[in-house]
Structures are given as C-alpha cells and as structure tokens.
C-alpha positions in Angstrom: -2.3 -6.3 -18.3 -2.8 -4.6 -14.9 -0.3 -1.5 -14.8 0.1 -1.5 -11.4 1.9 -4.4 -11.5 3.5 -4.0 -14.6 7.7 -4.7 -14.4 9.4 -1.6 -13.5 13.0 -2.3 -15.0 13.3 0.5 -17.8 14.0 -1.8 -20.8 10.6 -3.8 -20.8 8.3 0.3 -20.2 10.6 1.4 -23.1 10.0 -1.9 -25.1 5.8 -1.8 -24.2 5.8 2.7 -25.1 6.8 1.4 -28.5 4.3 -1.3 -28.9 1.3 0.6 -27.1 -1.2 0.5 -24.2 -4.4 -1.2 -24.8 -7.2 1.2 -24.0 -8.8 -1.4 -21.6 -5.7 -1.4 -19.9 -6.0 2.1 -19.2 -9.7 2.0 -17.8 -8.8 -0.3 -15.4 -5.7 1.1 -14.2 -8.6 4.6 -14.2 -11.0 2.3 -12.3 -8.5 1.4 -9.8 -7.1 4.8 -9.4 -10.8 6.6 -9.1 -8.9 9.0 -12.3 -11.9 11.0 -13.6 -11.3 11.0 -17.4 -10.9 14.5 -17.3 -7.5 14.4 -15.1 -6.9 11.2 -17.1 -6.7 13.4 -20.4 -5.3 15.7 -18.8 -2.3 14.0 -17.9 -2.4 12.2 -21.2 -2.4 15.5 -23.3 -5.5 14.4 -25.0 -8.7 16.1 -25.3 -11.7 14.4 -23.1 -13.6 13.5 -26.3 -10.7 11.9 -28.1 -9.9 10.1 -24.9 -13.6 8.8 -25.1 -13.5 8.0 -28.8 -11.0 5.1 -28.8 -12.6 1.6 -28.5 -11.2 -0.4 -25.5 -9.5 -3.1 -28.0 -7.4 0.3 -29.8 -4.0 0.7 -28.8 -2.7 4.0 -27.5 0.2 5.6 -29.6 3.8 4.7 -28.2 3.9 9.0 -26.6 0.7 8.1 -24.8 1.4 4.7 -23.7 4.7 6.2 -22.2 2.7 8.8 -20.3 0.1 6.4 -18.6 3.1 3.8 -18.0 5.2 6.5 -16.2 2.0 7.3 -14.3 1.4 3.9 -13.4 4.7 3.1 -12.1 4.5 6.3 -10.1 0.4 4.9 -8.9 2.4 1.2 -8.2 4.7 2.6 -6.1 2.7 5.0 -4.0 0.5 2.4 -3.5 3.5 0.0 -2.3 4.8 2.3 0.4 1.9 4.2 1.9 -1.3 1.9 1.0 -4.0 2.4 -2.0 -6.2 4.6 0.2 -3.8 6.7 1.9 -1.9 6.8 -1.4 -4.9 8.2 -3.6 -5.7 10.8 -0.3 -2.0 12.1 -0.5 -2.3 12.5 -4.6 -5.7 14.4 -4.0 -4.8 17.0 -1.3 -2.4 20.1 -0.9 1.2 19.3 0.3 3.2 21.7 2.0 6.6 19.8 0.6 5.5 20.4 -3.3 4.9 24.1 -2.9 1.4 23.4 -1.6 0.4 22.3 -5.1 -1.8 19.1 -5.1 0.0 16.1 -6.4 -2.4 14.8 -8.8 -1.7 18.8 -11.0 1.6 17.1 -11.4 1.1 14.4 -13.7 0.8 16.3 -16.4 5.1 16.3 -16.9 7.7 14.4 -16.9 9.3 16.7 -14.3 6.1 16.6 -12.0 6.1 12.6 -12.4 9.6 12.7 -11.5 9.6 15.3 -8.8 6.5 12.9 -7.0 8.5 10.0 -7.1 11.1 11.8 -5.5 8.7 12.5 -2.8 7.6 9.1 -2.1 11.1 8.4 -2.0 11.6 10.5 0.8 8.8 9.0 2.6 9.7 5.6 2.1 12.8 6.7 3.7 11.4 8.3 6.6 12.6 11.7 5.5 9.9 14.3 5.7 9.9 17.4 4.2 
C-alpha cells in the first residue's frame, strides 16, 4: 500500500490504525520521504534499534500505525499543494510562521501534525503568515 496515496476519509485511517501498518509500507513511504530512521523513530516514539528490529512482512501496532498514517496524510497533502521537492524543503527548514521551529521537529504530536496541516492550509489558500 503506498501511504501517500492512501484514502483520507477518517473512517477507513481509523479502520487501517486498528489493523496495522506493514513495515514495508513504512520504508517506502521513508524512501519516498528521504525520513532518516532516526526522525522516523522519532516521530514514531520508538527507539532506532526497535525500529530496525521489525522484519518488513511485521505489522506495526494499531498506536504506531496511527502515527505514521497521520504523518502520511500530512506528507500526501504537502506534497499535493506545494510539490514533493519544495514540500520536503519547507518540512526541512526554519519557518518564521511556526515560531521559527523546523517543521519536520513537529511530527512528533498530534498537536505539531495538526498545527502543520493547518499551515498548509493556509498556503493552499493563499494566506501567508
């Protein structure tokens, strides 16, 4: 399943949490994405090495899967409006309208997920802040 362009309607990413993520899901959504398993644990709240220890056929407990669906959706979207490159530039650098804090530090919340797409909502709409 590729996760960027998994459905976004709420019931079906409630419905996949439960069931689980497929770890080879979740490295190629990483490949995609240039994630450095580091901020990819990170944002998972899982150590490196247990990250590194599942096989590619496991499946990812339903908390995890929710996390790396959430960041998908957030990836998918970004990607939609502004373009994969410029996209994975904006989550890398500084921005002035988050404090200055670098968008990719975010992840690792539910708030930070939600205060991104927020963002990218704003600059879909032309709004900058």
């Amino acid at each position: 399943m590729n996760l960027l362009e998994f459905p976004a309607d709420i019931v079906t990413l409630i419905e996949q949490s439960k069931v689980g993520v497929i770890k080879a899901d979740v490295l190629a959504f990483q490949k995609q994405t240039r994630l450095t398993n580091e901020q990819l644990a990170r944002f998972l709240h899982i150590n490196v090495r247990i990250w590194q220890g599942y096989a590619p056929e496991d499946i990812l407990k339903p908390a995890v899967s929710e996390r790396v669906l959430a960041v998908a959706q957030l990836f998918a979207k970004g990607i939609e409006f502004i373009g994969a490159e410029k996209f994975l530039r904006w989550m890398r650098r500084p921005n002035r309208a988050l404090g200055d804090k670098v968008p990719m530090e975010l992840l690792d919340t539910q708030f930070g997920i939600q205060l991104l797409a927020d963002e990218l909502g704003r600059i879909e709409h032309g709004v900058l802040a």
